[in-house]
C-alpha positions as CSV (number, residue, x, y, z in Angstrom):
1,X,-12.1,11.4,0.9
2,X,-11.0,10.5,-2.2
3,X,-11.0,6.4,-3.7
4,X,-8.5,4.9,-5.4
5,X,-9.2,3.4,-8.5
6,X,-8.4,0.0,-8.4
7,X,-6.5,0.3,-12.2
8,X,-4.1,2.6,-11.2
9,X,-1.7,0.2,-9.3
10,X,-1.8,-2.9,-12.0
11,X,-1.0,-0.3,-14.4
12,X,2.2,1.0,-12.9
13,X,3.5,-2.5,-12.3
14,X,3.0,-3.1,-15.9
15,X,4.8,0.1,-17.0
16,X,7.8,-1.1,-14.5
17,X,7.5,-4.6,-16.0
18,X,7.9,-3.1,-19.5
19,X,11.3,-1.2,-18.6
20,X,12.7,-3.9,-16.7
21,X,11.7,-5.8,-19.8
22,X,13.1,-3.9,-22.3
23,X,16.7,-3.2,-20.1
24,X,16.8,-7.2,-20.1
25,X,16.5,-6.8,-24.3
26,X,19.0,-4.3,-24.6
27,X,21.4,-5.5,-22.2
28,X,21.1,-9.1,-23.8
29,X,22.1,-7.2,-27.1
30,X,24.8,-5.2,-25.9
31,X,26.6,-7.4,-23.5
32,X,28.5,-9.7,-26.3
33,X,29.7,-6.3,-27.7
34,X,30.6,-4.9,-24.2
35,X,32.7,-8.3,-23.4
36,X,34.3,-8.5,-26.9
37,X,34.5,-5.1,-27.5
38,X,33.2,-5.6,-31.3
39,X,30.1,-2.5,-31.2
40,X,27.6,-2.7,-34.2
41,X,28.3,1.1,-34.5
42,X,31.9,1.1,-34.8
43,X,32.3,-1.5,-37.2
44,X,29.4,-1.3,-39.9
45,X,29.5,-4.2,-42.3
46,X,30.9,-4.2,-45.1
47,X,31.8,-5.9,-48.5
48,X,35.0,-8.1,-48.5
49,X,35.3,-7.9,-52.4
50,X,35.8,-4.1,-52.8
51,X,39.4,-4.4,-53.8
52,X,38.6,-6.7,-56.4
53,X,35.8,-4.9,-57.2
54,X,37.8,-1.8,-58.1
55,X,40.2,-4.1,-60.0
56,X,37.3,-5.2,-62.3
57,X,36.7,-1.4,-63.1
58,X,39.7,-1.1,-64.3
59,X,40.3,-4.2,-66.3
60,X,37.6,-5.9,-67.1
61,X,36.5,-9.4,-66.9
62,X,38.6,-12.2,-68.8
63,X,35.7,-14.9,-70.5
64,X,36.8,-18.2,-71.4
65,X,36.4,-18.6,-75.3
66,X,36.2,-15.3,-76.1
67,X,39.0,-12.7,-76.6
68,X,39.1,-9.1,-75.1
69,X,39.9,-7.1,-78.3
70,X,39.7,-3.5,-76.3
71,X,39.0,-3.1,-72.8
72,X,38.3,1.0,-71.7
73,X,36.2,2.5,-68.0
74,X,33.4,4.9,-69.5
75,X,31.2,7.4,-67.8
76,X,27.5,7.1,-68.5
77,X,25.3,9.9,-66.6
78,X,28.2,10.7,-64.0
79,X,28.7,6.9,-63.3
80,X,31.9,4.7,-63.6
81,X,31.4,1.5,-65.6
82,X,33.8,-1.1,-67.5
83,X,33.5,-1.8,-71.0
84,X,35.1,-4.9,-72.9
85,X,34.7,-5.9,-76.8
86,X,35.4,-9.6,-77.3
87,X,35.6,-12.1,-80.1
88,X,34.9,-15.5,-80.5
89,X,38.1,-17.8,-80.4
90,X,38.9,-21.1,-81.2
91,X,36.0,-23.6,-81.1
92,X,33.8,-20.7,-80.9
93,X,35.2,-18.8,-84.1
94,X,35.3,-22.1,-86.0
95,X,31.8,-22.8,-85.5
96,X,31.0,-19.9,-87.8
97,X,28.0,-17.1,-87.3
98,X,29.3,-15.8,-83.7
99,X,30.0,-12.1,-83.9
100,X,31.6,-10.0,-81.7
101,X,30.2,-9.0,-78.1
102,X,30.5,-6.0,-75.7
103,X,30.0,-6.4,-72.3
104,X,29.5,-3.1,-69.6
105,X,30.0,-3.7,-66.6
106,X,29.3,-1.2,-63.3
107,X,30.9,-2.8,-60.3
108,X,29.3,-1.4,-57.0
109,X,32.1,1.7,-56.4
110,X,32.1,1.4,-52.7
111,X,30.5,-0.6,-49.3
112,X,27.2,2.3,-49.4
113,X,26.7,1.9,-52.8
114,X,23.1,0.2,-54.1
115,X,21.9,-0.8,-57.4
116,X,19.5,2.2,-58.2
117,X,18.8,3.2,-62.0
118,X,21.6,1.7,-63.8
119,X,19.1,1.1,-66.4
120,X,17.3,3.8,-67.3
121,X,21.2,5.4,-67.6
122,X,21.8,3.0,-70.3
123,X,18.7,3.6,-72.1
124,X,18.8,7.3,-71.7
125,X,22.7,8.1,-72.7
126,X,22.2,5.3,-76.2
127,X,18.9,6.8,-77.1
128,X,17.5,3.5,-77.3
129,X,14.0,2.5,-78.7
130,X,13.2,-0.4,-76.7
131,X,11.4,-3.3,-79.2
132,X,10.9,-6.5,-77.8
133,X,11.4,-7.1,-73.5
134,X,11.4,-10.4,-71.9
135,X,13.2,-11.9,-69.6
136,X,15.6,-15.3,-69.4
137,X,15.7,-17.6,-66.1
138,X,18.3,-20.1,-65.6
139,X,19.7,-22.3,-62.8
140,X,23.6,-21.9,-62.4
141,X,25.7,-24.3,-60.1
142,X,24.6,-24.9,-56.6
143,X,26.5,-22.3,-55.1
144,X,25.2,-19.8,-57.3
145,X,21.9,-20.3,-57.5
146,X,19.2,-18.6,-60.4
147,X,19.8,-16.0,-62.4
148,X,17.5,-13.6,-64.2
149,X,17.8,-11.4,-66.8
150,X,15.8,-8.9,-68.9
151,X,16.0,-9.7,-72.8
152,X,15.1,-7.0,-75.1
153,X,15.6,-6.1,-78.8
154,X,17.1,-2.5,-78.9
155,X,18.1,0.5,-81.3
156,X,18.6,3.7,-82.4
157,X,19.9,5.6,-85.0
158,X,23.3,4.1,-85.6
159,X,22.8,0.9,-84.8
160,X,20.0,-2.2,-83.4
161,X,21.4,-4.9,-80.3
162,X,20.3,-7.2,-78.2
163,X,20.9,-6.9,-74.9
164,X,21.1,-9.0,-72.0
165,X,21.0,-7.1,-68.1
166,X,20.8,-7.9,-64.6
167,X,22.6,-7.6,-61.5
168,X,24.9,-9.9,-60.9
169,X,25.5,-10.8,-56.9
170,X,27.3,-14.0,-55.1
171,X,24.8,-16.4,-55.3
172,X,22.0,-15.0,-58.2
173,X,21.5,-12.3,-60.2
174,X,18.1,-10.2,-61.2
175,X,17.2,-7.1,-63.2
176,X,15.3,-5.7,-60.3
177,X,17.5,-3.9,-57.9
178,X,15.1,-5.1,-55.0
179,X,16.1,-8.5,-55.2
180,X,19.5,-7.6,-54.7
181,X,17.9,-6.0,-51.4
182,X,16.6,-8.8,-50.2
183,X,19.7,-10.8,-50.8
184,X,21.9,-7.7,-48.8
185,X,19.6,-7.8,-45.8
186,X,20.0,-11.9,-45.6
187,X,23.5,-11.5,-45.8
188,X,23.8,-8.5,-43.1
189,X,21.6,-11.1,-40.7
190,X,23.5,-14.6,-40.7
191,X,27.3,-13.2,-41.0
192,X,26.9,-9.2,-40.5
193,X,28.5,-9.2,-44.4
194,X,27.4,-6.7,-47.4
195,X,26.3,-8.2,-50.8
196,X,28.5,-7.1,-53.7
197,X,27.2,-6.3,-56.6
198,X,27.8,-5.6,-60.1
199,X,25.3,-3.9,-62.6
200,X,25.9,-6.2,-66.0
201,X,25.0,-5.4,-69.8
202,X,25.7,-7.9,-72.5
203,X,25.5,-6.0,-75.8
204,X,25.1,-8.3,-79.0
205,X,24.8,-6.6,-82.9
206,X,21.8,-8.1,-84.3
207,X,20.6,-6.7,-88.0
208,X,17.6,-4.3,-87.4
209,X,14.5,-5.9,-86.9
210,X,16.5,-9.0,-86.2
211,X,14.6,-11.9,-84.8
212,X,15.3,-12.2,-80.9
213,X,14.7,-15.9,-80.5
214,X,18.2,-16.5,-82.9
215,X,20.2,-14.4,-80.3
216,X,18.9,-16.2,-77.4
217,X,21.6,-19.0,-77.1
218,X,24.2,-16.7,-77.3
219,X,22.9,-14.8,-74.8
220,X,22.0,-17.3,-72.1
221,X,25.7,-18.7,-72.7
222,X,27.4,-15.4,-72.2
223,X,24.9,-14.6,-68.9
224,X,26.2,-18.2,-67.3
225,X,29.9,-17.5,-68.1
226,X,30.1,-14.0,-66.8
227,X,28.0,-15.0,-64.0
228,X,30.5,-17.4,-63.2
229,X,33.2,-15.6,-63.9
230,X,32.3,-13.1,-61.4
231,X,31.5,-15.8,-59.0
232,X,34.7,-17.2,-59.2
233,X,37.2,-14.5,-59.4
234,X,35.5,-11.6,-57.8
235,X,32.9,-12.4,-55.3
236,X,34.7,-15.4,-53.5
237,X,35.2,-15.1,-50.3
């Protein structure tokens, strides 16, 4: 005669625990969607600003103080991206020393898109020789939290710039395409919404060998407006 092993039993009610468990998961899941008729599936999330993101592309971004002398989309390595020349006006232009600015811009193209090597596009299709890198942090408004950007010092043959880029996104902005993660995935979790972003590159003519510190007021001034701009005008809700 053959014993049972006392194991065997306990173990097959905990298997049939498990299923019954995990049914009670999945139907606590699905249920909402079966009664509402709203599945995950069908309607993948996505971002709310893409028309005004596409209007961006083509027109760029109007800054308070500051003229838009030329406005033109470019391609840089297969990519569509926005780019504006301004000048100092009024207050601005009569406080003397201010030259003019370019700003590129890269607004995400559609609801799939990610931040990925917007950079190293820049650096490649410019030829530039990186000399100086740091980076400026600075609170913005409540509602739009900190922004980061890299700072760097650079040139090439034709000409030496400092430049100003991060990623610009609803409520911060970082040079690091991860944090922009981060921020999607929170936003995906409490309202099921995508974060939109736009890749941003302030571009300031600076003699060569120019001293970066003298640029950096400029600079953080440009970063909050266009941060706010975009806050304002293009990633409301």
């Amino acid at each position: 005669m053959t014993k049972s092993h006392g194991w065997q039993v306990p173990i097959a009610w905990f298997k049939l625990a498990l299923v019954i468990g995990l049914a009670g998961l999945a139907a606590i899941a699905i249920l909402p969607a079966y009664f509402t008729g709203q599945w995950p599936w069908v309607n993948p999330p996505q971002v709310a600003q893409m028309e005004r993101l596409q209007t961006l592309q083509q027109e760029g971004l109007p800054l308070p103080g500051w003229q838009m002398t030329d406005h033109q989309p470019v391609t840089i390595n297969r990519q569509a991206w926005s780019l504006a020349e301004y000048q100092a006006e009024g207050d601005r232009r009569q406080a003397g020393g201010l030259p003019s600015v370019a700003v590129l811009l890269r607004p995400q193209p559609w609801h799939s898109d990610q931040p990925q090597i917007e950079w190293l596009d820049l650096q490649g299709v410019q030829a530039w020789q990186i000399e100086q890198s740091q980076s400026l942090r600075m609170p913005l408004t409540p509602t739009s939290g900190t922004i980061q950007a890299r700072w760097l010092q650079a040139q090439n043959d034709h000409q030496s710039l400092a430049v100003a880029q991060w990623y610009a996104w609803p409520r911060g902005g970082h040079p690091a395409p991860s944090r922009w993660f981060w921020a999607n995935m929170r936003s995906q979790l409490s309202d099921r919404r995508l974060t939109p972003w736009v890749a941003v590159a302030v571009l300031i003519p600076t003699p060569p060998q120019a001293d970066l510190d003298a640029y950096e007021p400029l600079a953080r001034d440009l970063i909050q407006q266009i941060q706010q701009q975009l806050v304002s005008t293009v990633f409301q809700y």
